[in-house]
C-alpha positions, 0 to 999 in steps of 0.5 A: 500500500502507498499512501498518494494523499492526504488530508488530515485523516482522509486517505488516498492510496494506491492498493496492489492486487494481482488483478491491478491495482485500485485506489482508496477509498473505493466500496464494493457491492456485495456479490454473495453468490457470484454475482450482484443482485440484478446487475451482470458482472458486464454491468458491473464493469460498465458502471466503474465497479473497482471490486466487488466481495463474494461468500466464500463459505456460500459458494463453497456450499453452491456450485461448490469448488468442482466448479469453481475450479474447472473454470480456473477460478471466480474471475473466470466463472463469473467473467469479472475483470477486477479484483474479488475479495472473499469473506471467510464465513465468519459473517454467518454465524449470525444466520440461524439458517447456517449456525449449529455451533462452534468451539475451538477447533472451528464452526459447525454449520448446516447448509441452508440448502440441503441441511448437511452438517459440516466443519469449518476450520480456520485451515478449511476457510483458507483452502475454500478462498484459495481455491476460489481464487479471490485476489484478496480474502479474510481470516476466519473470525468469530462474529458476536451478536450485537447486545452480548455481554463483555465475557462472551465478546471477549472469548469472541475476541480470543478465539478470533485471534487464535483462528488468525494464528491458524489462517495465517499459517495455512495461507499458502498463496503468497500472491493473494493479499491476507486481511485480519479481522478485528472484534470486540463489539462496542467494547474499548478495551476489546477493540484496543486489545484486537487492534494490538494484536493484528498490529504486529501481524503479517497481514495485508490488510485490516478489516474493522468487524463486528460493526453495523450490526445493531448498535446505535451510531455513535458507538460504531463511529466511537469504535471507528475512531478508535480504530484509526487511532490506533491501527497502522498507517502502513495498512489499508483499512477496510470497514466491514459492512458499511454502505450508507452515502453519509456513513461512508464520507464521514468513516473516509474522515476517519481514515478508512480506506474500503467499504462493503455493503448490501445497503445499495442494492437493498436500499434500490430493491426498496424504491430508495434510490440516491440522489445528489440531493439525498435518499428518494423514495421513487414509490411515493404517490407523487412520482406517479407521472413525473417525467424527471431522471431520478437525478437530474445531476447522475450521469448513468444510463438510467437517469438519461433515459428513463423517468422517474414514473416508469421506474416507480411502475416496474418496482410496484409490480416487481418486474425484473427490469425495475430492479435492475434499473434502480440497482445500476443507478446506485451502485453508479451512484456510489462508484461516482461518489468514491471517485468525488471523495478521491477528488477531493482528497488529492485536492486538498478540498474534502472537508468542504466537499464533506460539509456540503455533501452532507448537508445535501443530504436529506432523506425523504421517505 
């Protein structure tokens, strides 16, 4: 990683892959089963999309690794260009559907799919996402459930960093990139002491997790800032889950480098589409004939050829092409918006742009 500017915390830097590099900040959408709800890998390179994140414990499940394999990996598979990161199947130990339990040794979970037990270790996670082929991939991290209490977050934190040790030492592909997994919920003394931990590790990357996952938002931004106060400076810093417009400017303002988030495509799923003026919510009975773009202001395809009334139609009857067009105009939305805040960072100017950007900023449900 080569930090090119700065201003203040705010960062720009150069982050090399074997698929290329990418400068920070940069968000990815989240593409769990290989692909992006409703936009192709084609659009998905059309729009700008640096990177994009995959589940590796899902595709390991469905189609399953022969697959994979036979096509040489996920680049190949899914006919993405750019760079892939996987997650580790850590996340899941939040989804009843995948969690029966876990100890020491690993996760036991169960397939959603045909309901199969099995075991998934830190050496297992490692071998999946090599064997994928992602160009960036985490270590297996054990995920606590918001609202749990100082004790169980803390043997969470124990056996993350123990689970690290193991992925560390089974990583075997020197050329994909290996990022550690902070936790400790919203506990100070917790994330300080992960923090320290895969400070003095040989990762590649550090991953804030364990966030945005039901505690109020001062106390993610508390742990953010902790976070850029006492991570390294020589590592990219990747901020797990994290895809509201506002929530990412002011997390850059903090120092961090990557994002990833269903919120986008959620949001678009839902008639929230973003705007250069804010969230707007296309199903309100007063877009019902409007002849305007989403956003007079967006440059994407959607915006310069359909109105707001025919998008409003297509998601009210669930037709497939709405869900498309909402989707492409804001994952562009938010692929436009990390180029404005690279802008703006090289030019010295992103404090200005971050006060105006979120004054702009209004919601209207």
């Amino acid at each position: 990683m080569e930090i090119l500017s700065k201003e203040k915390n705010a960062r720009n830097c150069k982050f090399k892959t074997r698929h290329g590099e990418i400068e920070t900040p940069f968000f990815m959408p989240v593409a769990t089963k290989a692909s992006v709800k409703h936009l192709s890998s084609i659009e998905l390179e059309t729009i700008g999309t640096p990177a994009i994140i995959s589940n590796s414990l899902v595709l390991y499940l469905r189609p399953g690794l022969e697959v994979i394999e036979k096509f040489k990996g996920l680049h190949n598979f899914m006919k993405f260009h750019n760079v892939i990161f996987t997650d580790s199947g850590g996340f899941q130990m939040l989804r009843p559907a995948f969690l029966i339990d876990y100890n020491e040794q690993g996760i036991n979970f169960k397939s959603p799919f045909d309901g199969k037990k099995f075991n998934f270790t830190p050496e297992k996670s490692m071998e999946v996402q090599e064997k994928i082929g992602a160009d960036v991939v985490m270590c297996l991290d054990n995920l606590p459930e918001y609202g749990q209490d100082y004790e169980s977050v803390k043997d969470a934190v124990k056996l993350t960093h123990a689970w690290a040790d193991r992925c560390i030492k089974a990583h075997k592909d020197k050329k994909q990139l290996l990022f550690g997994i902070t936790q400790g919920s919203v506990f100070p003394a917790l994330r300080k002491k992960s923090i320290e931990f895969f400070n003095k590790k040989e990762v590649d990357g550090l991953a804030l997790g364990g966030l945005c996952i039901g505690e109020s938002k001062k106390k993610m931004f508390d742990s953010i800032k902790l976070h850029a106060k006492y991570l390294r400076k020589d590592k990219v810093r990747y901020l797990m889950g994290v895809g509201s417009p506002p929530d990412i400017v002011n997390s850059v303002n903090e120092g961090i480098d990557i994002f990833d988030s269903v919120f986008p495509t959620q949001n678009a799923r839902h008639g929230n589409l973003f705007t250069s003026k804010g969230k707007l919510h296309i199903l309100r009975k007063e877009f019902f004939k409007d002849e305007s773009p989403i956003d007079e202001n967006c440059s994407c395809y959607v915006c310069k050829n359909y109105s707001r009334a025919y998008i409003q139609y297509q998601l009210k009857f669930k037709e497939g092409v709405g869900y498309k067009l909402a989707t492409y105009h804001n994952i562009h939305y938010i692929t436009n918006l990390m180029k404005e805040i690279r802008l703006n960072i090289k030019e010295n100017n992103f404090k200005k742009f971050r006060k105006e950007f979120l004054s702009n900023w209004v919601t209207k449900e």
